[in-house]
C-alpha atoms as an extended CHARMM CRD file, in Angstrom:
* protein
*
        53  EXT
         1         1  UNK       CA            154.7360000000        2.8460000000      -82.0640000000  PROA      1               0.0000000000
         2         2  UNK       CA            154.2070000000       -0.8830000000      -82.5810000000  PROA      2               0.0000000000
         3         3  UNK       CA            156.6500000000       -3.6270000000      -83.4100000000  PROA      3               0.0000000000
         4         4  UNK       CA            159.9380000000       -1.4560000000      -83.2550000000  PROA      4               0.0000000000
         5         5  UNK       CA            163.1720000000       -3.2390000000      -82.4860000000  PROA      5               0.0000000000
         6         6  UNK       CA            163.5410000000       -3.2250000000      -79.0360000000  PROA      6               0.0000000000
         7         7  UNK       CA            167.4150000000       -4.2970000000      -79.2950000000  PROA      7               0.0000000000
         8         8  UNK       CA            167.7490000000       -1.7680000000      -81.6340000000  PROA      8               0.0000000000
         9         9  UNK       CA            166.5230000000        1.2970000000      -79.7210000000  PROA      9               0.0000000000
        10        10  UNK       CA            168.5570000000        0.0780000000      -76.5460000000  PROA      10              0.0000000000
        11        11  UNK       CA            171.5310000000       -0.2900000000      -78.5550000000  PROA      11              0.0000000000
        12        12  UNK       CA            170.8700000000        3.5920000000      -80.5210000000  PROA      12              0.0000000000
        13        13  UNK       CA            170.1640000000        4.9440000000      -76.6890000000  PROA      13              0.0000000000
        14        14  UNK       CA            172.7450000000        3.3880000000      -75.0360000000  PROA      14              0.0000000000
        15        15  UNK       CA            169.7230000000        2.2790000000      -72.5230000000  PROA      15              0.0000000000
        16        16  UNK       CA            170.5220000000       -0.9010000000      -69.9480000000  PROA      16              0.0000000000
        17        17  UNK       CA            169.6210000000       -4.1980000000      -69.8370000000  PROA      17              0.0000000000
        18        18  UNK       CA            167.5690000000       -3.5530000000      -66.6710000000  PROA      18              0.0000000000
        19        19  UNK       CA            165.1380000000       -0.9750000000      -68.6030000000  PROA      19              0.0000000000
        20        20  UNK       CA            162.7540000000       -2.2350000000      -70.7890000000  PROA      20              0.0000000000
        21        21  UNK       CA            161.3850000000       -0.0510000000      -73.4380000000  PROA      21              0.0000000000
        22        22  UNK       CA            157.3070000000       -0.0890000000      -73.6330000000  PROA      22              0.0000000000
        23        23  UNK       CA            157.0770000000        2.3510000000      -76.5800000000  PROA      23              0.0000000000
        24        24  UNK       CA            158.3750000000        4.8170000000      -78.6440000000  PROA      24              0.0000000000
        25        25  UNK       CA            156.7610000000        8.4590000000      -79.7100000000  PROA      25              0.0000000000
        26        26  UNK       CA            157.0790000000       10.2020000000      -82.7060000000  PROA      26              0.0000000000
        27        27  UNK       CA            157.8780000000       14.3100000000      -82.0900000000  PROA      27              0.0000000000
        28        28  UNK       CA            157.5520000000       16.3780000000      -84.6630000000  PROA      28              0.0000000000
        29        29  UNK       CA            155.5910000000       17.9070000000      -87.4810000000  PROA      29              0.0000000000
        30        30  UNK       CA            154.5130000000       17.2270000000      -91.1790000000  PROA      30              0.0000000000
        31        31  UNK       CA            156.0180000000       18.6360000000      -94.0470000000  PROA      31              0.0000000000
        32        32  UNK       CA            153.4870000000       19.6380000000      -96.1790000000  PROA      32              0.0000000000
        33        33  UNK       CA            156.0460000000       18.6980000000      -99.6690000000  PROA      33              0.0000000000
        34        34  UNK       CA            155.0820000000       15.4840000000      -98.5330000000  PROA      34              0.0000000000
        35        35  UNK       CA            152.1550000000       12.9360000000      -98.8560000000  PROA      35              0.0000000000
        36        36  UNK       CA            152.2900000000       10.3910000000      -96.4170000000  PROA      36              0.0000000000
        37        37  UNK       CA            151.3670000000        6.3800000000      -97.1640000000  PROA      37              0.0000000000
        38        38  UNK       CA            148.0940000000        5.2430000000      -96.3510000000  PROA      38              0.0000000000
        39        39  UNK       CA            148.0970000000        2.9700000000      -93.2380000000  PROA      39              0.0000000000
        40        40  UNK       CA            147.8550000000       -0.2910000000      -94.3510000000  PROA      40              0.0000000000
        41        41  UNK       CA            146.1310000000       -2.1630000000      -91.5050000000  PROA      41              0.0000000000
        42        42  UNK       CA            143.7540000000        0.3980000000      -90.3540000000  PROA      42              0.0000000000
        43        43  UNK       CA            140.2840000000        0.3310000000      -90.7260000000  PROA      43              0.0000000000
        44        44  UNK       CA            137.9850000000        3.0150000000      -90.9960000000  PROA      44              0.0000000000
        45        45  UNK       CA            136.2330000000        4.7510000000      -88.3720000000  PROA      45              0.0000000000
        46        46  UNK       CA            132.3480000000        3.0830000000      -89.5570000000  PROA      46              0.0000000000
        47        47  UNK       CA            133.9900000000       -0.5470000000      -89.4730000000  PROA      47              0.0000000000
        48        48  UNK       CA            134.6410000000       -0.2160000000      -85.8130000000  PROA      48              0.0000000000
        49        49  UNK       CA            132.2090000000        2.4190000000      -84.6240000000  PROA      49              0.0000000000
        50        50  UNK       CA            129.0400000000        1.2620000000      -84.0980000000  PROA      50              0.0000000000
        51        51  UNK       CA            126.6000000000        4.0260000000      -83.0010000000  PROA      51              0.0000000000
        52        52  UNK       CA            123.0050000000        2.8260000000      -81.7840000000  PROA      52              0.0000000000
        53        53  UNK       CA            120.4680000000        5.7560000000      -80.5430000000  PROA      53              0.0000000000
């Protein structure tokens, strides 16, 4: 994940100053009673794919 709070996940974890934290991953799986957001920022696949033959 991008732009978590890196103070905040070393203070949750209990992790050291002398560890940095380079990312986080989500574990899990999707509840189907549940629609999730669209991503905001995302574009679609044919705005960054360019296919040439």
């Amino acid at each position: 994940m991008d732009g978590f709070d890196h103070e905040g996940v070393r203070g949750a974890f209990n992790i050291p100053d002398n560890y940095f934290v380079p990312m986080l991953l989500a574990v899990g799986h999707f509840n189907e009673k549940y629609k999730p957001m669209p991503p905001k920022w995302r574009k679609p696949y044919e705005d960054i794919v360019l296919v040439t033959y």
